[in-house]
C-alpha positions as CSV (number, residue, x, y, z in Angstrom):
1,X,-61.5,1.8,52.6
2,X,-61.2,-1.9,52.0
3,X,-60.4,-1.6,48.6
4,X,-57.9,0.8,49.2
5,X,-56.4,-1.8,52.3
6,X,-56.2,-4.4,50.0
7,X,-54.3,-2.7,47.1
8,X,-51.9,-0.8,49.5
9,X,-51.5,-5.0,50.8
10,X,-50.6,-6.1,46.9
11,X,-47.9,-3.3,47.0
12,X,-46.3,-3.9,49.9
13,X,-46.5,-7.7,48.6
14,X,-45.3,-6.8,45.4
15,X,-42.3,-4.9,46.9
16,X,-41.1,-7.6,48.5
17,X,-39.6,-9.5,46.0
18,X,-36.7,-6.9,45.6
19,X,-37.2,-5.4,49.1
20,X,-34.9,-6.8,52.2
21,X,-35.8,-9.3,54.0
22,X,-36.6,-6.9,56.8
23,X,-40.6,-6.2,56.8
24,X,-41.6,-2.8,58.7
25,X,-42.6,-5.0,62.4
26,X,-40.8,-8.2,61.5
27,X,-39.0,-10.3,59.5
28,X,-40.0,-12.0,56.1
29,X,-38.5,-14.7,54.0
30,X,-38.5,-16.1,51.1
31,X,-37.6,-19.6,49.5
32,X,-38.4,-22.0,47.3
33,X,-37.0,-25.3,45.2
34,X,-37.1,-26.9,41.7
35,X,-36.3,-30.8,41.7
36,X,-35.8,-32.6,38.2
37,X,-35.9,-36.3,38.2
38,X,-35.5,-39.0,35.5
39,X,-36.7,-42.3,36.7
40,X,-37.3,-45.9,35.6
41,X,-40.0,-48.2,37.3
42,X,-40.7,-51.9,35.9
43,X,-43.3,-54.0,37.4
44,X,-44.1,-58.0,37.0
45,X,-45.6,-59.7,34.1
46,X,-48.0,-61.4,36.8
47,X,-49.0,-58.2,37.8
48,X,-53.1,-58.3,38.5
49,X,-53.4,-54.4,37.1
50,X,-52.6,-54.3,34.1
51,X,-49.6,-51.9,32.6
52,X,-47.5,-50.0,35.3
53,X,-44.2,-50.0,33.6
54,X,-42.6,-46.4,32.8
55,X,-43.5,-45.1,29.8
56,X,-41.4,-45.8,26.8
57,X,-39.2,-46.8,30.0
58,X,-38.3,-43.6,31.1
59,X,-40.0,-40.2,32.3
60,X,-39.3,-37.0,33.6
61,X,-41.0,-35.0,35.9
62,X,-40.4,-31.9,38.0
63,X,-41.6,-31.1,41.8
64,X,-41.3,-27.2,42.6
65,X,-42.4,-24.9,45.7
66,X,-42.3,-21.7,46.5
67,X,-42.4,-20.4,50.4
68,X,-43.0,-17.7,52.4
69,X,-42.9,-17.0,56.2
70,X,-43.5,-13.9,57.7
71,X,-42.4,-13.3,61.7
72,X,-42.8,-10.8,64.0
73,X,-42.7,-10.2,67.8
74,X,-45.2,-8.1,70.3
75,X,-44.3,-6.0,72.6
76,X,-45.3,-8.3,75.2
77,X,-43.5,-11.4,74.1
78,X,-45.6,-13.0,72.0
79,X,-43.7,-14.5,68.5
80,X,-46.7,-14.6,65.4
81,X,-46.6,-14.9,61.9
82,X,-47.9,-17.1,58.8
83,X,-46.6,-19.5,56.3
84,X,-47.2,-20.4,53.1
85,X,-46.3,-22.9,51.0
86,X,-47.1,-22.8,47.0
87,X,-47.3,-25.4,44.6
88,X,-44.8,-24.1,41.4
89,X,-45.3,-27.0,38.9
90,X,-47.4,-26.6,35.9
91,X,-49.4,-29.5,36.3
92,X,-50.5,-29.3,39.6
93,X,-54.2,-27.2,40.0
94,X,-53.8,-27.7,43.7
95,X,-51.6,-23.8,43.9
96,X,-51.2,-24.2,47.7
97,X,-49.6,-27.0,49.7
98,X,-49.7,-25.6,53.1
99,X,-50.7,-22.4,54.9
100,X,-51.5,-21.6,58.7
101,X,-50.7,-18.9,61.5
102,X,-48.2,-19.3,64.1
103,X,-48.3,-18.2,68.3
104,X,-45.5,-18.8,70.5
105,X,-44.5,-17.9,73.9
106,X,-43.6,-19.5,77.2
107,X,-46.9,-21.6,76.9
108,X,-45.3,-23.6,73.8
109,X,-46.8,-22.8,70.1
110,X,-50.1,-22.8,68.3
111,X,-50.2,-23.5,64.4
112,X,-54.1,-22.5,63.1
113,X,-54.7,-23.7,59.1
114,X,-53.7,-26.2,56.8
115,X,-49.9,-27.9,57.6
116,X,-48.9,-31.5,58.9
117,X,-50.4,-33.0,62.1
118,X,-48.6,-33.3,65.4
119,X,-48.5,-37.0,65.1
120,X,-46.9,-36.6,61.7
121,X,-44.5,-33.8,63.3
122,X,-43.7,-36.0,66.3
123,X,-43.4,-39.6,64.6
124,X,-40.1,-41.1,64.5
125,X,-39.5,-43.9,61.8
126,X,-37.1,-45.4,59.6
127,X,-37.5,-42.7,57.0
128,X,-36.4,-40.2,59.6
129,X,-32.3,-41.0,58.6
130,X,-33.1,-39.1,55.0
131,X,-33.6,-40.6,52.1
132,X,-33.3,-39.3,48.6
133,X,-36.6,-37.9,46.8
134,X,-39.0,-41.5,46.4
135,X,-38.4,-42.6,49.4
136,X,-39.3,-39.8,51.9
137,X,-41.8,-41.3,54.2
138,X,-43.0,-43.5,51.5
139,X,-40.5,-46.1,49.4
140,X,-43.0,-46.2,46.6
141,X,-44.2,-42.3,46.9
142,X,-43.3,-41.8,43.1
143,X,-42.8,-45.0,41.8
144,X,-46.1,-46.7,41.6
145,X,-49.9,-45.3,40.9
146,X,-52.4,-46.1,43.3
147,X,-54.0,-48.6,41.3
148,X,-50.9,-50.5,41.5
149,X,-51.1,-50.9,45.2
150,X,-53.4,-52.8,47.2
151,X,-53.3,-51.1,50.6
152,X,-50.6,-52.0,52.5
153,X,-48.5,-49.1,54.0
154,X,-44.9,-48.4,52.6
155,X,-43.7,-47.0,55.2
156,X,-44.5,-46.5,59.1
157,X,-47.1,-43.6,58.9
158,X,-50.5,-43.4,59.9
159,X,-53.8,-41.7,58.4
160,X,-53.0,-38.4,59.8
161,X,-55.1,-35.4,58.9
162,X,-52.6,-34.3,56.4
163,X,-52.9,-30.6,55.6
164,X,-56.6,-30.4,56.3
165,X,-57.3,-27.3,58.5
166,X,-56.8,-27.8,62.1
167,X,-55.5,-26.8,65.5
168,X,-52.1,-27.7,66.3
169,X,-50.5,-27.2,69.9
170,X,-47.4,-27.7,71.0
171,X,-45.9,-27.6,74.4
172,X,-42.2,-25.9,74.9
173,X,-39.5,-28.2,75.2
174,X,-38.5,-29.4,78.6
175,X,-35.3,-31.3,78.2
176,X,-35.6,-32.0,75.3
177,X,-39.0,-33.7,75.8
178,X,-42.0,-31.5,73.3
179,X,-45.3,-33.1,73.1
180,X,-48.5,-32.0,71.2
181,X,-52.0,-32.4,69.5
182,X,-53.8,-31.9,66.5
183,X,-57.8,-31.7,65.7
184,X,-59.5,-31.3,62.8
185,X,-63.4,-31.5,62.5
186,X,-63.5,-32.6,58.5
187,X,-61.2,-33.6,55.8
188,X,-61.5,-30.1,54.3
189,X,-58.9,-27.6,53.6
190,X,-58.8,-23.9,52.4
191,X,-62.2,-22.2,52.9
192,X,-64.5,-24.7,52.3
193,X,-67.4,-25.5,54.1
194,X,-68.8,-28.8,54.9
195,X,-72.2,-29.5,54.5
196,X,-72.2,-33.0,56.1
197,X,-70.3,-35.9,56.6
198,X,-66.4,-35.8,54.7
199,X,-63.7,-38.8,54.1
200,X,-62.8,-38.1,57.8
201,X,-64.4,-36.5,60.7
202,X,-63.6,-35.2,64.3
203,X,-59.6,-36.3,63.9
204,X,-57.3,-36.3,67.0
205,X,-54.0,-37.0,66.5
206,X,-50.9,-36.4,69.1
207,X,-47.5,-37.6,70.7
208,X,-44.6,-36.8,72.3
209,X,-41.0,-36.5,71.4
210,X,-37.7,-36.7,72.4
211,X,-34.6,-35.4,71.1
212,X,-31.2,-35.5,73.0
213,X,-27.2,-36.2,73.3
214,X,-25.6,-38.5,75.2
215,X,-22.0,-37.9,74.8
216,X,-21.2,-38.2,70.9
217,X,-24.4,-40.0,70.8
218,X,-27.5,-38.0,69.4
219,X,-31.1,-39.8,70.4
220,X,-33.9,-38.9,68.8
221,X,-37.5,-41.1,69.6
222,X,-41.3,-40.6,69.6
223,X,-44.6,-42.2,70.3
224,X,-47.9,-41.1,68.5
225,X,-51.8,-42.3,68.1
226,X,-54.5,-40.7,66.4
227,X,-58.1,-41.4,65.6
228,X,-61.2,-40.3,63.9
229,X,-64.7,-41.3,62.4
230,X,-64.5,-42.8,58.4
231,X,-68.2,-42.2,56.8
232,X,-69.5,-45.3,55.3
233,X,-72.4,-45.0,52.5
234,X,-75.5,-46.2,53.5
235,X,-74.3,-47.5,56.9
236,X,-72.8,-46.2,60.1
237,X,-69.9,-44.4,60.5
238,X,-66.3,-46.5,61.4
239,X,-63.9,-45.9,63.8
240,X,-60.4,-45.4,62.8
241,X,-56.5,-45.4,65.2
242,X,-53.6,-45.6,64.8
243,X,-50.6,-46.1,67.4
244,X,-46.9,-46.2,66.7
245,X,-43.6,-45.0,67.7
246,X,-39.9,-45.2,66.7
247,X,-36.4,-44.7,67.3
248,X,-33.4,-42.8,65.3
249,X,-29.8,-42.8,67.4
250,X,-26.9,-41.1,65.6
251,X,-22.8,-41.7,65.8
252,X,-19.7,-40.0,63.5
253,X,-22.2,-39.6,60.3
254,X,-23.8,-42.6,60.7
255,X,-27.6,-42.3,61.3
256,X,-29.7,-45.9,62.3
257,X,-33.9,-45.5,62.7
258,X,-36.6,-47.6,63.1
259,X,-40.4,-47.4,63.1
260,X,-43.4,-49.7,64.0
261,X,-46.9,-48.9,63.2
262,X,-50.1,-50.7,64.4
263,X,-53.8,-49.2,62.6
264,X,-57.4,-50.4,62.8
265,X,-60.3,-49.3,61.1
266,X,-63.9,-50.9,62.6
267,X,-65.0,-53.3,60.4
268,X,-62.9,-53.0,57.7
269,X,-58.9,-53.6,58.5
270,X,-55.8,-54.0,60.9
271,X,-52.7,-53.1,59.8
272,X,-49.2,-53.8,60.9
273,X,-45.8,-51.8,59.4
274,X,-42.5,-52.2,59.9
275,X,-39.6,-49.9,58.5
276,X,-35.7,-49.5,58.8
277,X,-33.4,-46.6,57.8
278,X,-29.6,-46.2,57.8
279,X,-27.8,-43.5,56.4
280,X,-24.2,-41.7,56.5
281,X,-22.8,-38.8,55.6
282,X,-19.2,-37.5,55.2
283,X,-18.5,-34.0,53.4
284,X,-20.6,-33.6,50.3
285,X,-21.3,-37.5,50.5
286,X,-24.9,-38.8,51.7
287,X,-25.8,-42.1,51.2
288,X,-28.6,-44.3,52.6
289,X,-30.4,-47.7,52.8
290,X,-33.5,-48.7,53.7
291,X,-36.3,-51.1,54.0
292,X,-40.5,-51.7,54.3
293,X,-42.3,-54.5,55.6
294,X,-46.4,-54.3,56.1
295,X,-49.2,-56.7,56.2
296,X,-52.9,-55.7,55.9
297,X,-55.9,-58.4,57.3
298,X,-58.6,-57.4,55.7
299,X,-62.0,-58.1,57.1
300,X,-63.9,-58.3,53.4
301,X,-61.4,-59.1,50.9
302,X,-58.1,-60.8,50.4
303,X,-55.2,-59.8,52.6
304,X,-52.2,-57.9,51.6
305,X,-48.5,-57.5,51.7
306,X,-45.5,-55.3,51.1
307,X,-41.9,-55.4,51.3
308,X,-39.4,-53.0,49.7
309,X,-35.7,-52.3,50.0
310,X,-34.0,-49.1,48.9
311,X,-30.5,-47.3,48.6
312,X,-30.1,-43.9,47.9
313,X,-26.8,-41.7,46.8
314,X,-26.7,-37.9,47.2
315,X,-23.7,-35.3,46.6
316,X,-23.9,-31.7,47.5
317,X,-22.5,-29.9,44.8
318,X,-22.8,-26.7,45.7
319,X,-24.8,-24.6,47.8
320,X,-28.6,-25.2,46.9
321,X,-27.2,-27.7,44.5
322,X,-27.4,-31.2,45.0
323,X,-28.0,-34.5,43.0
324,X,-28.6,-37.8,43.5
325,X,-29.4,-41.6,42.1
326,X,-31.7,-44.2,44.1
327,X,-33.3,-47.4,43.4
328,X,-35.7,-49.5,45.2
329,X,-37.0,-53.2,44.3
330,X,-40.1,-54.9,46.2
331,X,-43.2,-56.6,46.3
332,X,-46.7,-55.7,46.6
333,X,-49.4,-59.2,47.3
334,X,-52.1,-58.7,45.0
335,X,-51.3,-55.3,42.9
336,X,-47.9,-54.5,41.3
337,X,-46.2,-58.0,42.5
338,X,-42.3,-57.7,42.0
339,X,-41.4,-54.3,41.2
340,X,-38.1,-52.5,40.4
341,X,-37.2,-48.6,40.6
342,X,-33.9,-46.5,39.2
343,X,-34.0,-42.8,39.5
344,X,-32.1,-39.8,39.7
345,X,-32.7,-36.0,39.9
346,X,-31.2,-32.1,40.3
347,X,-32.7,-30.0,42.7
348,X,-31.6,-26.3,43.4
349,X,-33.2,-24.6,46.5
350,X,-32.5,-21.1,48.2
């Protein structure tokens, strides 16, 4: 009987691509997007890691996804479903990004699997605004390699649990206040199954959030922490948090954010980051500018800094059609030194 469940499962699957979006007790949608960027990235001469410039000084990649999310509603109120988030690009062995569960109702929602954290849901920084692809979240996200940076943060983020597998609640939104809170026991994801200690255990992260008009004001703000256990070979286990916060207010287009992070792990490091965003937008017209300031004290080794300014052009050429040109120039203590970034991309999305 199982076998037969499973096959009449890959049907119904199957038929979905040319079916309606309309599933027999709910709703299912599909969508997905294919980015195309050509990009430039130079890096000092007194570099202390050697190489780092672009190959042949320029290189093209591609960053695709395909989505699903399936939602239905019980006869007693309840709202359930899954997403699923795969990983299109030919390189990339890792096929799934992100896949969980969904409950809602009046008591707020409950994600169960592999997706972002509540304090990564909840944080407010100066990437909020929306900057081109590069400089989501992270001004150096696909500009440098890791070993051409020494450890300071790019951006203000924290050591979340990314998409390891985890518990998420959220609570409804009471005027226009939502908070919530994340735990996961291990840094695994998928079905594995730890058999000791991983990169991160017993991880709590949470905040709360605010999102609001004032007039022809919009105010969007948020204050997280998080924590968990780092396993150390051949010692004891180190404490890791994290507390932050930050502040996006938007006017006519305009778009100004700003986002302070403070982390310490036991032993080891504290770590301060600052970031700014401003953006605008008018029509098919997006632009944006930003900037990255973060300083590491390190308890063992040398300390480290980073600073990085970005500008970003998009134009929306048509629907699911957009491109865009950025660069960024900065400086990382100790790794990459001066730096310098052009790039520009296609992406198409339905």
């Amino acid at each position: 009987m199982k076998k037969v469940l499973l096959a009449s499962s890959a049907l119904v699957a199957g038929a979905a691509f040319s079916a309606p979006a309309m599933a027999a007790d709910g709703e299912l949608v599909w969508s997905a997007f294919t980015q195309f960027h050509v990009s430039s990235t130079g890096v000092d001469d007194d570099s202390t890691v050697a190489g780092g410039d672009t190959n042949n000084g320029v290189d093209f990649n591609t960053n695709s996804e395909i989505a699903l999310t399936y939602t239905a509603t019980a006869d007693n109120g309840l709202t359930y479903g899954l997403h699923i988030q795969l990983e299109a690009d030919q390189s990339n062995t890792n096929d799934v990004d992100e896949n969980h569960i969904f409950l809602e109702g009046d008591f707020g929602k409950v994600l169960l699997g592999d997706q972002d954290s509540a304090g990564d849901a909840l944080m407010v920084s100066g990437s909020s605004v929306g900057f081109q692809f590069g400089m989501y979240g992270n001004y150096t996200g696909s500009i440098l390699g890791g070993a051409y940076t020494s450890g300071a943060n790019t951006a203000a983020d924290f050591a979340d649990a990314g998409d390891d597998t985890k518990i998420t609640y959220f609570t409804p939104n009471f005027n226009g206040f939502k908070a919530g809170i994340s735990y996961a026991p291990d840094a695994d994801e998928g079905n594995s199954v730890s058999t000791g200690n991983t990169s991160r255990d017993n991880h709590i992260d949470g905040g709360i959030n605010y999102s609001g008009n004032f007039n022809d004001f919009s105010i969007d703000a948020g204050l997280v922490g998080g924590t968990h256990e780092t396993q150390q070979a051949g010692a004891d286990d180190q404490t890791y948090y994290a507390v932050g916060g930050g502040l996006m207010v938007g006017y006519a287009g305009f778009s100004a954010a700003v986002g302070l992070m403070h982390e310490d792990q036991e032993d080891t490091y504290d770590q301060n980051t600052v970031d700014l965003g401003l953006s605008y937008g008018t029509g098919p017209w997006s632009f944006a500018v930003g900037a990255a300031w973060s300083e590491r004290d390190n308890d063992n080794a040398s300390d480290t800094e980073f600073t990085a300014y970005s500008a970003g052009l998009g134009y929306q050429v048509a629907p699911g059609l957009k491109t865009w040109v950025g660069g960024t120039v900065g400086e990382y203590e100790d790794a990459a030194e001066d730096f310098t970034n052009i790039q520009a991309g296609v992406a198409v999305s339905f």
